[in-house]
N, C-alpha and C positions, 0 to 999 in steps of 0.2 A: 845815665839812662833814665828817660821820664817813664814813672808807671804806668802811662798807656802807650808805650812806643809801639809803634806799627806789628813787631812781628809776633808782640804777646808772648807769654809764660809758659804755652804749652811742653807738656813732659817731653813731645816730640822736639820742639823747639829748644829746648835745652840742650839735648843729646845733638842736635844738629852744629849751635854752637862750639861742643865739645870736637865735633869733628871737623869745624873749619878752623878751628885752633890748630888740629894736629899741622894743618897744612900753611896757615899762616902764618903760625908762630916765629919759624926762621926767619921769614923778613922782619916781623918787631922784633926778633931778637937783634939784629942787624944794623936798627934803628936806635935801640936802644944803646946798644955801646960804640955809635957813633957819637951817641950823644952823654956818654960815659956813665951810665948807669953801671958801677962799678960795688965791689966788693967793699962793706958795713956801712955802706950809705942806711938812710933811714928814707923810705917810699913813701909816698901815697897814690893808692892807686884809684883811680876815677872810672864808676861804673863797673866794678868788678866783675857783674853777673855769675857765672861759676867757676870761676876764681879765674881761666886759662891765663890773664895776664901776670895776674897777682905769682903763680907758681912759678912762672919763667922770669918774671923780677925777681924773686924768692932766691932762683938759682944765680939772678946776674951779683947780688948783694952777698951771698955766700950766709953761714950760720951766726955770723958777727954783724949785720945787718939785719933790715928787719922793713915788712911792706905791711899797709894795712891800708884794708879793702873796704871802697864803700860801694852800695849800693839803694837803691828806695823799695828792693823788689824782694820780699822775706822767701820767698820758693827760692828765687836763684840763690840769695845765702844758705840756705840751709843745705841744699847743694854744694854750692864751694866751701862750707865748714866741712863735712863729708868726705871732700875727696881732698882735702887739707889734712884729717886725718887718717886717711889710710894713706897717705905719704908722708907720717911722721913728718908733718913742718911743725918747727917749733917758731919759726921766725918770719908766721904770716897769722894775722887775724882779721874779721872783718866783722863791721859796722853798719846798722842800719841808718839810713840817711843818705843827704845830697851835701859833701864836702863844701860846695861853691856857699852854701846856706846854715853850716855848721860851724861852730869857735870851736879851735883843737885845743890840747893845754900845752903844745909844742910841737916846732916848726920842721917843716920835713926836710930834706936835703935835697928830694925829686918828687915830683907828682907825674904821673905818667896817666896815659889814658887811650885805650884802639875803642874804634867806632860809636863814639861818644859824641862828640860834640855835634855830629851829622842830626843828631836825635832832637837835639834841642832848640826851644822856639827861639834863644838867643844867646847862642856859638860866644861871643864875647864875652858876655854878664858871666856866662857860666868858666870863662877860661880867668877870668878877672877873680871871681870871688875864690876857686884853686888856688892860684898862685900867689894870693894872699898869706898862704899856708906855708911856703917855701921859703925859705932861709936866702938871704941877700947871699949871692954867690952861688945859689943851687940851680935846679935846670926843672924846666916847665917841657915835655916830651908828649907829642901826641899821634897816633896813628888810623888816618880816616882813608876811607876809597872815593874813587872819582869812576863812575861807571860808563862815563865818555869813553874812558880807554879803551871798554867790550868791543870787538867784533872779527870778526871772521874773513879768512881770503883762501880761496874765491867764497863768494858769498855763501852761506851756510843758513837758508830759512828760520827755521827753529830754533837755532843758536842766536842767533839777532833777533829775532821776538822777542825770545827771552830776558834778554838784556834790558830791552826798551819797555819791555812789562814791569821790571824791578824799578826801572829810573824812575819811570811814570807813577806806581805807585808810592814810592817813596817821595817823591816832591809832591804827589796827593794829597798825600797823611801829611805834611807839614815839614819835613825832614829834608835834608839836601843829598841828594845823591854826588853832587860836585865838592863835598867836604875836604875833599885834598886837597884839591888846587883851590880853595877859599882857606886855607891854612893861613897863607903871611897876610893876608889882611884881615882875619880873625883876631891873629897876634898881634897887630899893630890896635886894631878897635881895642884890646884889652890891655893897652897901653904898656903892651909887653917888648923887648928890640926885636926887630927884623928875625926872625927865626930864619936858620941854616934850615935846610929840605933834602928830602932824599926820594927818589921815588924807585918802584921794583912791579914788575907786573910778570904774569904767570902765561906761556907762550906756550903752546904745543900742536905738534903734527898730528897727522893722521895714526891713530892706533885704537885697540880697539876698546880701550878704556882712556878716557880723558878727567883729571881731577878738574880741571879748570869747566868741564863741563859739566861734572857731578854737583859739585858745587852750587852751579846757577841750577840747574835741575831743581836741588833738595832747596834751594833759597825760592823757587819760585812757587811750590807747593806750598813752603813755609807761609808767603803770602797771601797763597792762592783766598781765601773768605776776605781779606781786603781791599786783594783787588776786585773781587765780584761787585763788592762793595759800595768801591770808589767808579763802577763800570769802567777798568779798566779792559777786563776782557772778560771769558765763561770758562766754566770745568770743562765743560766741551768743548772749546777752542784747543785749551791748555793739555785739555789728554795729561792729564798727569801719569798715568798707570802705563804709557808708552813717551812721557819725553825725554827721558834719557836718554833709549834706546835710538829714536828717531832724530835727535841730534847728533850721536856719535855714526848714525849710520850717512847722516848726511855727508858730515867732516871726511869719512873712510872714502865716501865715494867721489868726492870732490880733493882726494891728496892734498887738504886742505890745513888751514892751521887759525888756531882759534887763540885771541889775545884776553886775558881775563879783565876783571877790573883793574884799574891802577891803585897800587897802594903806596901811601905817603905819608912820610913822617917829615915831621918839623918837630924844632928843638928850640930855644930859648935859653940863657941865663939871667934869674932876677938880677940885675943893678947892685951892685955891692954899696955905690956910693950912700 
């Protein structure tokens, strides 16, 4: 994660994080022990921010393994050291820094990493100087969204705005919104093999609470001074303080069903030879 990535450090921005972990976590869990992030492996986790990955590799490794968390951003560590310790982990800690640009003093068995490399101005440099870090034999794992996937049927206004406001600013600010499906040719510029791929995306009807809606909601406020920024759109367009409500009432009314973004994991093993 670069210290000036798009959605900023804010307290609110943190907390936001914490709550799209609750909901995304299952699928990188999913991801991960497809690609056998198993019990006393040794981690490395890339971009930890507040910790949500580093805990759920915490639990895939069991207390005989062990993850250790980097980041460049000293708020979101101090945060993940925090809630590392009010859940008694003994076998997570974390580092200031960018792994891809750091010498360890030994080589990890997995580096793993969600909405990372989307951030960065070069997806490969940064997946190349990681995997330098990993043990011939061990597994390069990473989980990014392709926001292609968003949209709505029958058509849902506000819900597909939405969408198109997140894509747009994020390839604004410099960042890929298509990082999933630029996975195997990431892998391959980082002279990594053909990564295996999984993809899982978040589908739902009409009702009168939608996660997959809450979601882009709380991410497009998250953005909202960027995109003013980048003239993507205005606070008045966006109505923050009624888009939640006016998106789920769209979906209710249209017996409609909203697809989220797509998320994608790819996997790798470094070359033993």
């Amino acid at each position: 994660m670069s210290a000036d990535y798009v959605l900023g450090h804010s307290e609110g921005e943190l907390r936001r994080l914490a709550d799209q972990a609750r909901i995304i976590d299952p699928i990188t869990r999913r991801i991960f022990e497809q690609a056998r992030i198993r019990r006393g492996l040794r981690v490395l986790d890339v971009g930890s921010g507040v910790g949500d990955v580093a805990f759920l590799t915490a639990e895939l490794v069991g207390p005989e393994g062990e993850v250790v968390g980097y980041d460049r951003v000293p708020k979101a560590l101090e945060v993940a050291r925090k809630r590392a310790g009010e859940r008694g982990l003994k076998n997570v800690s974390f580092r200031d820094g960018d792994p891809a640009e750091t010498e360890v003093r030994s080589r990890f068995d997995a580096a793993v990493g969600r909405y990372v490399l989307m951030f960065q101005p070069d997806a490969a440099a940064m997946l190349r100087g990681v995997a330098r870090h990993v043990r011939p034999g061990g597994v390069v794992v990473f989980h990014e969204p392709d926001w292609s996937g968003a949209r709505s049927h029958p058509e849902a206004p506000a819900f597909d705005a939405a969408c198109r406001w997140i894509a747009e600013v994020v390839e604004r600010s410099g960042a890929s919104s298509r990082m999933g499906m630029s996975l195997h040719a990431t892998f391959l510029a980082a002279g990594l093999p053909a990564p295996t791929m999984h993809l899982e995306g978040q589908i739902e009807g009409a009702v009168a609470s939608l996660e997959a809606v809450r979601l882009t909601s709380d991410l497009v406020i998250s953005l909202l001074p960027e995109m003013e920024r980048l003239g993507v759109t205005t606070a008045a367009e966006v109505d923050p303080d009624t888009l939640e409500e006016r998106m789920i009432r769209e979906i209710v009314a249209r017996r409609g069903v909203v697809t989220g973004r797509s998320e994608i994991g790819a996997w790798a093993r470094i070359d033993s030879r």
